[in-house]
C-alpha positions in Angstrom: 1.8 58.6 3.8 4.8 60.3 5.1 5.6 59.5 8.7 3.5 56.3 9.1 4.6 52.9 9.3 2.7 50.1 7.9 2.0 47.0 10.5 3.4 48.9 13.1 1.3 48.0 16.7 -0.4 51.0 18.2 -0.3 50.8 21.8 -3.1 52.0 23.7 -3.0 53.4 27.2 -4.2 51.3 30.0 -6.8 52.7 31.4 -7.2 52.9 35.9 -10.0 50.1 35.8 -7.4 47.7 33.0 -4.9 48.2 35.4 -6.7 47.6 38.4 -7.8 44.4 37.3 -4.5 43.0 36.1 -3.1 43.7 39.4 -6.2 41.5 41.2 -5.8 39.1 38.7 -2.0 38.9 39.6 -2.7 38.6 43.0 -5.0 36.1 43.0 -3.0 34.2 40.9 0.1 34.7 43.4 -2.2 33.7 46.4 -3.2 30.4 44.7 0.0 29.0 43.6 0.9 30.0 47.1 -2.1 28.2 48.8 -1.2 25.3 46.0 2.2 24.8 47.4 1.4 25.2 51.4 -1.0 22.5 50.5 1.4 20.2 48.5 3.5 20.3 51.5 1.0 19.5 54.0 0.0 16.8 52.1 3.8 15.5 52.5 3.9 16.5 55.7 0.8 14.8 56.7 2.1 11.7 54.5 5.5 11.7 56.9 3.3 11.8 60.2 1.7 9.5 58.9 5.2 6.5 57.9 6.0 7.3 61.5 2.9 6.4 62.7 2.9 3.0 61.5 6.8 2.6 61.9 6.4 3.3 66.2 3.1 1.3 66.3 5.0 -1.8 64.7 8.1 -1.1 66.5 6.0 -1.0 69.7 4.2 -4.4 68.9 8.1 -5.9 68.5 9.1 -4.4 71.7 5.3 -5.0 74.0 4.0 -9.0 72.8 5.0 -10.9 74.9 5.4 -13.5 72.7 7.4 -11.9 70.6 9.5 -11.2 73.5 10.4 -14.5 74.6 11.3 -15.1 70.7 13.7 -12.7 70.4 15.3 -13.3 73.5 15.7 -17.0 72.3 16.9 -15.7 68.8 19.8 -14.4 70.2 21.5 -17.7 70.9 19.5 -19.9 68.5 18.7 -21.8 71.8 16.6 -24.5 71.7 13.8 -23.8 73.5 12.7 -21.9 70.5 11.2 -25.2 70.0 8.7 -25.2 72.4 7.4 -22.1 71.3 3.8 -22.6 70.3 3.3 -22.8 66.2 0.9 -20.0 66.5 2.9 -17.3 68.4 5.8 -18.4 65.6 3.0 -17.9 63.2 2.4 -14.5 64.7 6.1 -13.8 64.5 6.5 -14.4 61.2 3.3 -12.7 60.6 4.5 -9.7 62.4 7.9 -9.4 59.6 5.3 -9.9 56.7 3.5 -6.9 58.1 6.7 -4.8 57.8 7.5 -6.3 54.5 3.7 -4.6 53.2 4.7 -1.1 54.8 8.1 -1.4 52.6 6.2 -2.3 49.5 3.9 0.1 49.9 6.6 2.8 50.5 5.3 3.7 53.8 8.5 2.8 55.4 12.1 2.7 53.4 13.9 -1.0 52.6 16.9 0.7 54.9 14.5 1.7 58.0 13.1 -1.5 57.7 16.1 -3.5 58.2 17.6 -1.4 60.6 14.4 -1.8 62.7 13.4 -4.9 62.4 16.0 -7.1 59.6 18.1 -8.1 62.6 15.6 -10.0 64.3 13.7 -11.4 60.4 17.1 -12.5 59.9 18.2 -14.3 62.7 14.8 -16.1 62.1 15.6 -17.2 59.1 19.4 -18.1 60.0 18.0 -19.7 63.0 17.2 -24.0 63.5 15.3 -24.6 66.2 12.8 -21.5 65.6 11.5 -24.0 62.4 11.3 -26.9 64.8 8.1 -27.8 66.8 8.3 -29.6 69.8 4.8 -30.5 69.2 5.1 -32.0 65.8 8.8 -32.9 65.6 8.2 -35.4 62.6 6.6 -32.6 60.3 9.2 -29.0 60.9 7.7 -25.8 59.6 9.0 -25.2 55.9 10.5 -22.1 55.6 12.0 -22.7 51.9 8.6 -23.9 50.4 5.6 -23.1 52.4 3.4 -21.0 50.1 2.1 -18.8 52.2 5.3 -17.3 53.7 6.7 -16.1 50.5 6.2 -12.4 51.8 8.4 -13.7 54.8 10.6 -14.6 52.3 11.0 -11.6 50.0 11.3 -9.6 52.8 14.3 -11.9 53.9 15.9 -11.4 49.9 15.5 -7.5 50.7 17.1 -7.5 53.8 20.3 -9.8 53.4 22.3 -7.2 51.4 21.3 -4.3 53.2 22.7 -6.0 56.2 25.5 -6.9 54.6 25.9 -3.0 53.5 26.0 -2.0 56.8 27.6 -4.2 58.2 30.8 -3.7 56.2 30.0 -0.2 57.0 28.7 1.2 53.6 25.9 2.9 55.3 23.9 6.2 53.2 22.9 8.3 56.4 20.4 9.8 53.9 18.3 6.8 53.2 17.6 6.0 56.9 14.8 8.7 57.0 11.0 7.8 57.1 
């Protein structure tokens, strides 16, 4: 037939209630992807509140126990009445670092924040003498190399050497010191 064409598509008018409906349909698909991505970032926002939470309230147990107090201010110098410092409030201490060492594994904290925080003070425990020697059992020192039950303590203290050593020789990446 003259003026036909085979396989050609014939389009068909939309009618008012079509096009009606593929407007709401477009809309309601524009409002969830929008509700989708408010929600995404609540969840990371919710997800950052939540790193700084735990970051203050370890910062504040550093900075509050007593304990942990008198350790740090005996770090500073080595000096050696670290040694009369009770095995369980060294216990603690080292307890305290292991704590931070599970918010860095878990990524609730960054390596970086971590050592910045709290790497000074896990480190000069580890580099220190008389923190690992007890005045009431001077015969039998707390093993820091081989105790079993410190090797949290320890990995932290793997984590944190070259960090420290990054920053101190001033290679320091602003952006990673972010919770």
């Amino acid at each position: 037939m003259p003026g036909t064409t085979a396989g050609a598509a014939v389009r068909v008018p939309m009618t008012a209630k079509e096009q009606v409906e593929l407007v709401l349909t477009t809309a309601a698909l524009v409002v969830g992807l929008l509700t989708l991505v408010k929600a995404v970032n609540e969840y990371r926002r919710q997800g950052t509140i939540k790193r700084i939470e735990f970051f203050l309230e370890a910062r504040n147990r550093l900075k509050t126990n007593a304990s942990f107090q008198q350790i740090v201010q005996l770090l500073e110098s080595d000096h050696p009445d670290l040694r009369d410092v009770p095995m369980q409030n060294k216990i603690d201490f080292l307890g305290f670092f292991e704590e931070v060492a599970l918010l860095v594994t878990s990524r609730v904290i960054r390596r970086e924040v971590a050592q910045y925080m709290f790497g000074y003070y896990a480190l000069k425990t580890w580099e220190s003498e008389n923190f690992w020697l007890l005045a009431e059992r001077p015969e039998r020192p707390l093993d820091k190399v081989n105790e079993p039950y410190w090797v949290l303590f320890r990995g932290f203290i793997a984590s944190m050497t070259p960090i420290r050593d990054k920053l101190l020789a001033g290679h320091v990446p602003y952006r990673k010191y972010v919770l």
